[in-house]
N, C-alpha and C positions, 0 to 999 in steps of 0.2 A: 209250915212252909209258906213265905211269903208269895202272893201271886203279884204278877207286874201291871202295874193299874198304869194304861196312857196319860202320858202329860194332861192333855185335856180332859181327862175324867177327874184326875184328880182336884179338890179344893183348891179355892184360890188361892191362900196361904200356902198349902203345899204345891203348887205351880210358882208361885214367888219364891220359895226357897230354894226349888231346884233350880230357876235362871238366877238368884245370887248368886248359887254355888257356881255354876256357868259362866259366870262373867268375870275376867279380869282385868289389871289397869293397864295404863299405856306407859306408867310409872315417868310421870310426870312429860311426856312427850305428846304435843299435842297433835292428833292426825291431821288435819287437815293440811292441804295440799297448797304449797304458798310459791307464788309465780313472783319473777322480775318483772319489773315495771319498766313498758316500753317507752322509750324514751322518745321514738320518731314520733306517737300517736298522740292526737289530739287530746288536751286534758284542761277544760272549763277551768278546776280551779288553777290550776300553775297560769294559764291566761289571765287572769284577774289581777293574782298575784305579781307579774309582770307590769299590768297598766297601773296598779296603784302603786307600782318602786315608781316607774316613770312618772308617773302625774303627782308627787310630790307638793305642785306648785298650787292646786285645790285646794282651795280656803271656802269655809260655808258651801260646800256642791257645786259653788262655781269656779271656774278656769281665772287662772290669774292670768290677766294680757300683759307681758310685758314691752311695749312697744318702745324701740332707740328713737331717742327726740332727733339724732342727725338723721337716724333713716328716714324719719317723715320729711322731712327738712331737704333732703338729698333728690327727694324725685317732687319734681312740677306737676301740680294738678290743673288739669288742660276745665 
């Protein structure tokens, strides 16, 4: 007659074999817990991503000025 020897008495081999037999798969579903992305809340990279659609006109790290030769021409400098 077999006696029943505790998980932890047993060898380490024999404690690996009984939680392999214990363990099953998720069969291909992965658990973790996946949230929507809020949209109202602050988010660094979407800002970034924003100023560099808009600032386009950055050539070499610097701002391109494009200044209208009438605008300047349009207002008197006192």
């Amino acid at each position: 007659m077999n006696k029943y020897v505790p998980i932890g008495k047993r060898s380490k081999a024999a404690q690996k074999a009984f939680y392999a037999s214990q363990r099953c798969t998720w069969n291909g579903l992965n658990p973790v817990t996946r949230t929507a992305k809020n949209g109202k809340a602050y988010d660094r990279n979407r800002q970034k991503e924003v100023f560099r659609r808009n600032s386009r006109d950055y050539q070499d790290g610097s701002p391109a000025v494009f200044i209208s030769v009438a605008a300047c021409f349009a207002r008197e400098v006192y």
